[in-house]
N, C-alpha and C positions, 0 to 999 in steps of 0.2 A: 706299828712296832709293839712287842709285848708288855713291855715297860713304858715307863715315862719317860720322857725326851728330859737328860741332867747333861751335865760338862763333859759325861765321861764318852756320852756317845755322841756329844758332838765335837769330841774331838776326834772319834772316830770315824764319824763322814768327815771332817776336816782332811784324816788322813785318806780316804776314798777318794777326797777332791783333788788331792795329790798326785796319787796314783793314777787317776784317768787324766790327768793337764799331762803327767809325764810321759806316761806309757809305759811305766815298768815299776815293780815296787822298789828298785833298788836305787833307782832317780828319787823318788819318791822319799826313800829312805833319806837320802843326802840332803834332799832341801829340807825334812823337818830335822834332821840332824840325831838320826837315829838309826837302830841298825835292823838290815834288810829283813830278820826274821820278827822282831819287834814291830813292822810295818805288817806284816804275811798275819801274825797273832790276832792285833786288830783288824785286819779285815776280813778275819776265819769268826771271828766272835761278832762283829756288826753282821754278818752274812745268819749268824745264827740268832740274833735278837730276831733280825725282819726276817729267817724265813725263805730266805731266795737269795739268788746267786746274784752275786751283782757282779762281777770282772769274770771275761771268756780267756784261759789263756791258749794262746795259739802263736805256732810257731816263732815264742822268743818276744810275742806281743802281747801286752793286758788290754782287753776292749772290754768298756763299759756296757752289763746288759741296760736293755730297755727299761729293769726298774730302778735301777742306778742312775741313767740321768731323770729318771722321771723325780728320784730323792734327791738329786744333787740341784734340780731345776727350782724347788723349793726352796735349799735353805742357799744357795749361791748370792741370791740379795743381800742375805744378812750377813755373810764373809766379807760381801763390800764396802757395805755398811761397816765394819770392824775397822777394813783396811783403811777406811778413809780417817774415822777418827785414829788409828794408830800412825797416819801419817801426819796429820795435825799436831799431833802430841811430842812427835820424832824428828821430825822435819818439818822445824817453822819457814816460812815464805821469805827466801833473802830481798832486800831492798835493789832490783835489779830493772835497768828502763830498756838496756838491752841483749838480748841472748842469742849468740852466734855461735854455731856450730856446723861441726860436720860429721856428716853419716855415709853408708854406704848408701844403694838405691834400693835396695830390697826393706830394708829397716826404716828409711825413709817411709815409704810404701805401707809398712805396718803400725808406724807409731805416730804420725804425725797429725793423722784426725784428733785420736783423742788426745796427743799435746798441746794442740790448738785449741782446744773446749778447755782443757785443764783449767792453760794460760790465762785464757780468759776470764774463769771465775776465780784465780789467786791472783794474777795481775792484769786487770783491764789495761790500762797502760801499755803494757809490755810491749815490744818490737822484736818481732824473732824472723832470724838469718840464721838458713841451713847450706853447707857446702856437700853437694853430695860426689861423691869421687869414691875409687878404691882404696881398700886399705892403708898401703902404703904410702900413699899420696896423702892420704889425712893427717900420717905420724908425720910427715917428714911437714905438714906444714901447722900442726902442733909445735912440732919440737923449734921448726923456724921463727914461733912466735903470731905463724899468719890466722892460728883460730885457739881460742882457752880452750875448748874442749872437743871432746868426737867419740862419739857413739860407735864401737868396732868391733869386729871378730876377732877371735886369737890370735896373737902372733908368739913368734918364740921369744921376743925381746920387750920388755915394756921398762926395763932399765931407765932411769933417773926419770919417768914418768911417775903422777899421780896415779892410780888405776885401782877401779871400782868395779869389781866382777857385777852387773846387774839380772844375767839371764844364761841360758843355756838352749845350745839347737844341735839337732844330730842331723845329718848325710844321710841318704837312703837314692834309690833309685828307682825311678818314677815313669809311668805311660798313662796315655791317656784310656779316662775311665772305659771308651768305647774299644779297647783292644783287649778288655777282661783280664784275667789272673794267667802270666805265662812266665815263664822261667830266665831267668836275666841274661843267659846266653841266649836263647832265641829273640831275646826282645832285642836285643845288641846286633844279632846278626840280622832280624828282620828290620829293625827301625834305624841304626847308626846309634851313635851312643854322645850323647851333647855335653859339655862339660866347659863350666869356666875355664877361660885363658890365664898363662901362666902371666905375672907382672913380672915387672925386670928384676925380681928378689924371687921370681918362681911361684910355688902353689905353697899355700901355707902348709905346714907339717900331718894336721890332721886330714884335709882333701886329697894329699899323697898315698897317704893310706892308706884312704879306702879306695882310690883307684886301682892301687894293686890288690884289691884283693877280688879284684874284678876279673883279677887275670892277665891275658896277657891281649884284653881289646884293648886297640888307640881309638881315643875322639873323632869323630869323622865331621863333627862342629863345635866350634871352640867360640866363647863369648865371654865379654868383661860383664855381661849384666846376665844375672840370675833372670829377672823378669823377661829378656828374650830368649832366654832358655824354657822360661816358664810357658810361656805363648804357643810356642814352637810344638815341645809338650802334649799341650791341651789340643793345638788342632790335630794331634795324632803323627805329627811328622817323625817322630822321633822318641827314642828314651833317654832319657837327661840325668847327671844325676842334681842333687838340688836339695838347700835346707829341708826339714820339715816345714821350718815356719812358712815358707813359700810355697813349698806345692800345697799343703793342706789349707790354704787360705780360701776357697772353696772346696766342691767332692769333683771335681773334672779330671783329677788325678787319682791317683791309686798306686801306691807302691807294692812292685815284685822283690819277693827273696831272693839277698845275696848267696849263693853259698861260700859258703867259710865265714861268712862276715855275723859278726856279732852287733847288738845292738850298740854296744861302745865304740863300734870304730864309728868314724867318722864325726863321733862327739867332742863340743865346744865350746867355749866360754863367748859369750857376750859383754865387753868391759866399756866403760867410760872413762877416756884417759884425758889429763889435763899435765902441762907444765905447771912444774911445783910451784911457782912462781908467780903463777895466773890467781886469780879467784877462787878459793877451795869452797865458798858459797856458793857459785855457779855450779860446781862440777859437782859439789854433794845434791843440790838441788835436779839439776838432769839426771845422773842416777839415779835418784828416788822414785822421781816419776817417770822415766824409762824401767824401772825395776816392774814400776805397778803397770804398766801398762804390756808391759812385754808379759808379766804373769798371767794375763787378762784373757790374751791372744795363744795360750798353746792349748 
């Protein structure tokens, strides 16, 4: 870089680091809580310190070039290093022997290595019990009293719940990497089109969505787990659609453009809900470290 490395440009890769976790600068925008041209500014002026482009934009998406993660691969240790002491300092360790919850199965899937290493080095002791079920099934047995907390997707209702927004995932639709870049009508009409199953309350309001803006294909396979949609997927059997956090969990996938679809449809909230009634130690605690560990993973 031309300069010295000060607060002001490392707030600037900060914001870099943003905008590639997100994929857009206007996501980007909202998690540091600033506005979309405010983000655009600084990454026109860091692009001009070092010299080289760091974000390709293409159709509606920001990919990081190769010298962008090669800057981001460097100072990424020391954002951790931050985040850990700003957890320490924010969120002291509650006096807790047992932690039980529920999750869905995809979330399960991505947060619970590193909650278990977490757990371990804040409370060796600790006993932890996960209920993994759908959505609906988790509130209704929150709300029954049968679990203090649960780790969930959006719903339209989180009335007389506790509720901790901790992360964010957007819909897109997904083939496997060996069928290359093709157009989501032909990937539909050559592959079938996989999609979670409605619960007996239906598809949550954001996956409604974006099905319609698919058009007017029906699912030709329908499943309560993202992960056998995931599989299905990857051997090529099909095009699915599917969180980001789940197809991108290796490169075996590749997402094709919707047309008409915006990068906001299909966008959604990640919360931690508790009965007001239960433990707000517990549930501030799972947040926290479902917030860090879910930030970790996009």
């Amino acid at each position: 870089m031309k300069n010295d490395l000060h607060i002001d440009q490392i707030k600037k890769i900060w914001l870099l680091d943003l905008i590639v976790k997100s994929g857009s600068l206007k996501s980007a925008a909202a998690k540091a809580k600033i506005s979309p041209s405010a983000v655009s500014q600084s990454l026109a002026a860091l692009e001009k310190n070092v010299g080289k482009s760091l974000v390709i934009r293409e159709r509606g998406t920001v990919l990081p070039t190769e010298d962008a993660l090669s800057l981001l691969a460097a100072v990424r240790p020391a954002f951790e290093v931050f985040d850990r002491l700003n957890e320490r300092i924010h969120h002291p360790v509650p006096a807790l022997s047992w932690l039980n919850f529920g999750t869905y199965e995809s979330l399960a899937v991505e947060i619970l290595p590193g909650l278990i290493h977490s757990l371990r080095e804040k409370m060796p002791g600790l006993k932890l019990g996960i209920r993994v079920n759908r959505t609906g099934q988790l509130l209704t047995m929150v709300r029954k009293g049968e679990l203090c907390s649960a780790l969930i997707t959006e719903v339209d209702d989180l009335s007389r719940l506790y509720a901790i927004a901790v992360g964010e995932d957007r819909l897109g639709l997904y083939v496997s990497a060996r069928h290359g870049s093709m157009s989501a009508a032909k990937a539909i009409e050559k592959l079938g089109l996989g999609s979670l199953s409605p619960s007996k309350d239906g598809l949550p309001r954001y996956y409604t969505r974006f099905l319609k803006r698919l058009g007017t294909a029906k699912p030709s396979i329908l499943s309560e787990s993202f992960e056998t949609l995931r599989a299905a997927t990857a051997s090529g059997a099909i095009a699915s659609v599917l969180p980001k956090r789940v197809a991108m969990r290796s490169s075996d996938l590749i997402e094709i453009p919707t047309d008409g679809t915006s990068r906001d449809d299909g966008t959604h909230q990640i919360y931690v809900v508790s009965q007001t009634n239960c433990d707000r130690d517990e549930a501030d605690f799972l947040a926290a470290e479902s917030r860090r560990l879910l930030a970790r993973s996009v």
